[in-house]
Every structure is written in structure tokens, then in C-alpha cells.
N, C-alpha and C positions, 0 to 999 in steps of 0.2 A: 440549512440553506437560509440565514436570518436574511428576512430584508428582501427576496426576493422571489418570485412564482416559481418554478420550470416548466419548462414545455417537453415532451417525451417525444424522442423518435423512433422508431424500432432501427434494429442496425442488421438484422437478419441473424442467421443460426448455424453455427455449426457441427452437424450431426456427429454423434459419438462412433468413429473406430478407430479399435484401440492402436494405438501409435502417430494416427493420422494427423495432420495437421490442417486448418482451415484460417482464412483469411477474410477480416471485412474491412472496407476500405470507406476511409472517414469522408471521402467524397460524395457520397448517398447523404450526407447532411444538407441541409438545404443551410444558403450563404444568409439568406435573410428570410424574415416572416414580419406581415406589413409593414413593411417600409424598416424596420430595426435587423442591427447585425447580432448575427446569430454565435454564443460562444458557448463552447462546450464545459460541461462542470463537473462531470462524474457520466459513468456506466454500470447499470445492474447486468448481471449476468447471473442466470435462474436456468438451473440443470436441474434436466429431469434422468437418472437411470431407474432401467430395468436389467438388472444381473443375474443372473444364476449361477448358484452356489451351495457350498455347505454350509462353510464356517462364515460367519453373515459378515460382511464390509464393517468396520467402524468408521467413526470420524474422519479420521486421518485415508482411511481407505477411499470414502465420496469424495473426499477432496481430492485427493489424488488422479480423480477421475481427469484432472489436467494436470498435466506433466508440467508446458510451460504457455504462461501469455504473456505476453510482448504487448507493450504501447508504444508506435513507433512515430514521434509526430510529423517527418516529412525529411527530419535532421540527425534525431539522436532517439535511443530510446529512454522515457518516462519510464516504464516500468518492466519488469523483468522478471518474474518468478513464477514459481507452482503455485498449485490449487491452496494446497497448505500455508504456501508464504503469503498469498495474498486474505488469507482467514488472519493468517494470526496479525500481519500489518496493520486490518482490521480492528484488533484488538491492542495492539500495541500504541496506535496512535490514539485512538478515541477512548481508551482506558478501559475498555468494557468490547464486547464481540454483539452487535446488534442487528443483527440479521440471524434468524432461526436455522440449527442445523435439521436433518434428515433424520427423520427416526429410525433406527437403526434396528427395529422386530418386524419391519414391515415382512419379513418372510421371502423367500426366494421366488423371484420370476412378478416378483409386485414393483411398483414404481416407486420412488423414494425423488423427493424434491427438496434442491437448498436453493441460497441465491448470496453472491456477494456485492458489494458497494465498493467502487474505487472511485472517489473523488480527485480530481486534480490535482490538489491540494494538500496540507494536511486539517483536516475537518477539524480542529481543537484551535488553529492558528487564529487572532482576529483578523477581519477581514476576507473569509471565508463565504461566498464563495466568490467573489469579484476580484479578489484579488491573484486569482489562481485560474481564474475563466481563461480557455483557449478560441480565441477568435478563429472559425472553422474557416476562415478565408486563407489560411495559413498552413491549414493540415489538410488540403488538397492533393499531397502525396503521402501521408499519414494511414495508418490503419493498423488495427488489434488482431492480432495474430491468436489464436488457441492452439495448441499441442493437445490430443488426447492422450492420457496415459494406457499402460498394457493393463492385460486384465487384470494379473498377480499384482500388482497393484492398486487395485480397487479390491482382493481379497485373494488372499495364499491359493485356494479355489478354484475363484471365478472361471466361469470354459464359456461362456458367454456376456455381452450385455449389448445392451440399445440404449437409444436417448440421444437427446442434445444438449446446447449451451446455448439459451436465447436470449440476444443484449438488445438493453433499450442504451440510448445514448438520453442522457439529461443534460437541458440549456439553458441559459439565460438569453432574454433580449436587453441589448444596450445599443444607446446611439454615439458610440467613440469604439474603436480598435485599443482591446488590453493584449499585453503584450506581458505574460504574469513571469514570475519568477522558473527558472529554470528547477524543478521540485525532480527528483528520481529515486525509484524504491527497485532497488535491486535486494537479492538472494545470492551469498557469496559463501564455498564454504572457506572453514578456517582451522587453524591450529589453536591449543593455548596460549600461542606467541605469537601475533599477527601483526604486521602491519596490513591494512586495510589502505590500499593508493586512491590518490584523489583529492586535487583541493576542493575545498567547500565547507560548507556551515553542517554541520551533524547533527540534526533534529532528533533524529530516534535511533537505537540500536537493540536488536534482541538479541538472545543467543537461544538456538535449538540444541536439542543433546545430537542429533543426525537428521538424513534427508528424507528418514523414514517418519521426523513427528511423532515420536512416540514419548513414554513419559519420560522423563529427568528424573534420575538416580539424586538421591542425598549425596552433597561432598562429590560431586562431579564438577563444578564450576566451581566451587570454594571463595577465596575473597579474589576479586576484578579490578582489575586497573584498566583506564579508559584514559590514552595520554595523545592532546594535538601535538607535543614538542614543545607547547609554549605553558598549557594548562593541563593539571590534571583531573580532569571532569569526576573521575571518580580514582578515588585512593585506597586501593585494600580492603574495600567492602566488603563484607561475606554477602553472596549472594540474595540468599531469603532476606537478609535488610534490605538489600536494595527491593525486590517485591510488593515489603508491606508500605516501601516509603511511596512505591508507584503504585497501589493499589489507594493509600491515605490522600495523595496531590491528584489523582487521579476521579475521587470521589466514588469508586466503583463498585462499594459494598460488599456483601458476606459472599451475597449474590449472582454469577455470571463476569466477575473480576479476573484480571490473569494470575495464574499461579505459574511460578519461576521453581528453582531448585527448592523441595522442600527440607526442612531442619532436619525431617524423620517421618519417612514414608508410613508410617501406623498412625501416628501421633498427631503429627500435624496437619493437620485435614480438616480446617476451618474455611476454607475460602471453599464453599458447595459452587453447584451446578445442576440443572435440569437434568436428569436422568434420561438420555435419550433412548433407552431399551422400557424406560416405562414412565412415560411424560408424565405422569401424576407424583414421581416422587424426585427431592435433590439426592445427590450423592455428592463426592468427594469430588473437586476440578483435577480435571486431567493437570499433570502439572508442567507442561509442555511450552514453556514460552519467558525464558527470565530477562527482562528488562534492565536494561542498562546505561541508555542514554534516552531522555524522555523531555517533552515541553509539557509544562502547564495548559490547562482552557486558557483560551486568551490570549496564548501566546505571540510574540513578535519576533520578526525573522532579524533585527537589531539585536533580539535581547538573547541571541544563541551565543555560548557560552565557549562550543567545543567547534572551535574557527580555526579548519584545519588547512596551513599551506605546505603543507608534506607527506598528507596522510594523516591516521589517526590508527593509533595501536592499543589493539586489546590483548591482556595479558590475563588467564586463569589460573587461579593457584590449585584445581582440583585433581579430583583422579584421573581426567580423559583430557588425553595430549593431542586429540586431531579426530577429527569427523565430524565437528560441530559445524552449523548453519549459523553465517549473521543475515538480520534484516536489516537493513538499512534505508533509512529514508534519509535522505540529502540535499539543498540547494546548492548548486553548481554553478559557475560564474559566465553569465552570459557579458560579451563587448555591448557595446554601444550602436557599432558598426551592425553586428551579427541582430541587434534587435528592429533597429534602422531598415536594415533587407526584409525581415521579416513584416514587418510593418509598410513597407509598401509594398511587398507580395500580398497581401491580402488586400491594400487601397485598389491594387489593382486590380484582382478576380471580383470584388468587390464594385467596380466601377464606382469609390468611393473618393469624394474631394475634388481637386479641380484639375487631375493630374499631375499636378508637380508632387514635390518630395513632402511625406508627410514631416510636420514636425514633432519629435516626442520629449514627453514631461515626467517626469515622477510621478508616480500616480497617489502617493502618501505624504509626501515630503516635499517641502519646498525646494525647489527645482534646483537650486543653487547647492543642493547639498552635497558635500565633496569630501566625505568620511571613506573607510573601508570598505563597507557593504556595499557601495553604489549598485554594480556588480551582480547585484543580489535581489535587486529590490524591483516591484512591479510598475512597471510603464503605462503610459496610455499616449495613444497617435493623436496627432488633434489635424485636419486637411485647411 
């Protein structure tokens, strides 16, 4: 969060049963705090289970503890996935996973606590968090949906559990209405031959081996092609290169790094991890997460590469022809018109300006700029 405080709201909780689904709605946000408007920047969401069982939960098991959450801002939804896809996006966009999992010996009928971080945004981008801040005057029909998953789910096992999912809402105060980039993290699955629909800019893509998160076989994704129709972002890579190139641009060390398909499951077992069955020792990283389309720290929503107006096709040369997960993170092409409404939807709940029509600007760029991206790029209302 360079550059600015946040202020914490709690957004309430919703309690773990398995299948159920619960709803908090973004109107609980208060529109202003002294006199400045209130925008949203991210949400922790910090789950407590208590399960019983034999064979004890892993990783992928707590996570699983949510099937699906939904960000939905009032229009479209932001974000889209399980417990799992929201860890490993996590990890995918920030080069590293920085929020601590659940020990996993806590023993049966004991509590086990994790927490994830969804920023608006993608938190590597510059101009982070401002430029990605949701003006809460706007997401008055908005709200985060959770989906509990079943128990088998949380472990082959489990015949019971408890617990909740309890979200703080993180803000900033600013005195103008932003109006940020259309940003969206969906969970799709795929074939080795996919077209992936949808114009937009393609910031990030991973591929999982299934919907179960488990680990990736050597020579199951093989070399990748990643093609907009006009570029090819990636051409016949073998997998594990792409990894160590996203592990090296990434900065993310020996340390808590993501591991994608490895060369050779015995062998190759240099990217460690905290050993979550005995916190005092690393061991080998799950290998659960191979990278494909990636931005740099610093990155700029101009300097995306893989600017897709037909979709964008992933093609695998490995052993498994279908059941794989992509993640995707994406900017989506908001009108002028479409930011314009939005923009004085919120002057208005707001009781902000002098009632007429707000006027909006570029929020980076000199206002006259009349490139491709326009489209793309984050706004500010001035009254």
C-alpha cells in the first residue's frame, strides 16, 4: 500500500456449513470518514476451522474450505474462484504467497487458522493502490459472496467441522471519485487446446494440473504457447523454464517461491517451503502452480504485451489433454459512457459536487490521450 494509511472496516462473517453459501454486502461500508470519500482497496478474509477427522486436511484441503467467492461490484464480477485459486493468484501475481498457511498437525477437533489478501488490483502494478481503489459510492449494490465447500473436501474423512470466514474491508481516503480499471480474476477450467474468450489485456495466467490443487506431474504441461492472434507471448517454452524465469523476474528466492511442473519429481526439489506438518523445518514446494503469462514489480497496464481482441489461446504439448485450471487475471474494457454513470452514481449517493454531471479525466495520462488502451486505463471524476 505505497504512499498511503488504510483504514479497516470489519465486513462481518460468514459461518462455516458445508455447502452453504453466505453474502456480505458492500453497503455496510461507510461512503465517507471526515469529510473524505471512502475507496475500497483489498479484503482479508481469516478462516478459523475446527474438523474431525482421521486422515488430517492438507493445504489444498483448508483451502478448499471455500468452494466459491464472488466479488460482485454492483455490474460485473471482479473475482471469481475457490479457496485454492484465490491462494495461488496470491502467489501468482505478487511472485511469492505472503500470508501464512494452517499448520496442518494441529490434530483433530483442534482449530487451525489461515487468511487471504485480495487487493483490487494487481499489487505488483505501479500505482497501486490508487489506482485500482473502488470508490464505495458506486458499490452500493456490490457485495462478496463465500460458498462453503463439503466436508470430503476439506479431507477424504472429515464427518464434521466448525468455524467461519471473517472479512475486514481495507480503504483509502481521497478527496476526487476514482473510477480504476476494470481488473477481473476468474478460475476457468481448460483443455491442452484452449481458446480462453474475452477481449482484454492479460496480465497473468497459471495453469493447475485439476480442481483438486494437487501436485503437477513431470511432462504434463511440456513446452506452452500462449497466442493473442496477433502475438505470441510465449512460444514452445518447456514449462519448468517458464517457472525459474518467473521465480528470477519475480525476485522470489529459494524460499516460499512458486513451483510449476517440475523437470523430475526426486531431483528437482530446490525451490523449498515451510513444512507445515513441523514449522521448524523446509521441505520441498508443493509443485502446484506453473506460470505463464506474468508482469514485472512495477508494472504498467500500457506496457501489457498479450492485448487480446479475440481471446487468447493456451496450447500444451504435455501428457494431460483436459482437466486443468487456468487463473486468470485480466483488464476488461470499460466505455467512457459506462464510467461516466458510474461516476455520477456515486456523486450522487455521495451528495458530492454541485449536482450537475461530473467531469472525468485520465487519472495518469494527459487527458488528450487517444491511443488503444484508453479503454483500460483509470479515471478520476473532478465536480
Amino acid at each position: 500500500m505505497k504512499g498511503f494509511q488504510t483504514i479497516s472496516r470489519d465486513l462481518g462473517s460468514v459461518t462455516f456449513t458445508a455447502g452453504q453459501t453466505g453474502q456480505l454486502l458492500l453497503n455496510k461500508l461507510p461512503l465517507k470518514v471526515g469529510g473524505r470519500l471512502v475507496h475500497l482497496v483489498g479484503f482479508t478474509v481469516r478462516t478459523r476451522l475446527v474438523p474431525a477427522y482421521t486422515t488430517a486436511p492438507t493445504r489444498a484441503g483448508h483451502n478448499a474450505s471455500i468452494a466459491s467467492m464472488v466479488l460482485y461490484d454492483g455490474r460485473q464480477n471482479r473475482l471469481q474462484a475457490s479457496g485454492n485459486g484465490v491462494r495461488s493468484f496470491e502467489a501468482l501475481e505478487a511472485g511469492k504467497q505472503n500470508t501464512a498457511e494452517a499448520i496442518l498437525g494441529n490434530g483433530t477437533g483442534n482449530p487451525r487458522y489461515f487468511s487471504r489478501f485480495i487487493p483490487m488490483g494487481p499489487p505488483n502494478f505501479e500505482g497501486n493502490p490508487t489506482d485500482f481503489a473502488l470508490c464505495v459510492g458506486y458499490l452500493q449494490n456490490g457485495y462478496l459472496s463465500i460458498t462453503n465447500g463439503q466436508l470430503t473436501d476439506i479431507s477424504a474423512d472429515c464427518t464434521a467441522c466448525t468455524g467461519e470466514h471473517q472479512v475486514t474491508a481495507h480503504c483509502i481516503l481521497l478527496d476526487e471519485i476514482r473510477i480504476p480499471p476494470f481488473y477481473q480474476r476468474i478460475e476457468l477450467p481448460v483443455t491442452n487446446s484452449q481458446l480462453i474468450a474475452g477481449k482484454g489485456l492479460y496480465a497473468y495466467l497459471g495453469l493447475v494440473g485439476s480442481s483438486a490443487y494437487g501436485a503437477i506431474a513431470a511432462g504434463v504441461f511440456g513446452s506452452v504457447i500462449a497466442d493473442t492472434g496477433e502475438v505470441q507471448v510465449v512460444t514452445g517454452v518447456n514449462a519448468p523454464q517458464l517457472t525459474r524465469q518467473f521465480n528470477s523476474e519475480m525476485s522470489a528466492g529459494q524460499i516460499g517461491g512458486v513451483m510449476g511442473e517440475p523437470e523430475n519429481a526426486t531431483y528437482d526439489v530446490n525451490q523449498r517451503d515451510v513444512n507445515l506438518t513441523t514449522p521448524t523445518a523446509i521441505q520441498a514446494r508443493v509443485a502446484d502452480l506453473q506460470p505463464v503469462i506474468w508482469c514485472q514489480r512495477g508494472a504498467r497496464i500500457t506496457k501489457i504485451a498479450a492485448k487480446c481482441d479475440n481471446g487468447l489461446t493456451i496450447q500444451t504439448g504435455g501428457s494431460q489433454s483436459s482437466g486443468q485450471i487456468a487463473l486468470i487475471g485480466r483488464f476488461l474494457e470499460q466505455s467512457e459512457a459506462t464510467i461516466l454513470q458510474m461516476a455520477n452514481e456515486a456523486a450522487q449517493k455521495l451528495q458530492w459536487g454541485k449536482g450537475a454531471q461530473v467531469e472525468l479525466k485520465l487519472l495518469s495520462k494527459a487527458d488528450s490521450y487517444k491511443g488503444p488502451l484508453r479503454a483500460y486505463l483509470p479515471y478520476v471524476a473532478k465536480a
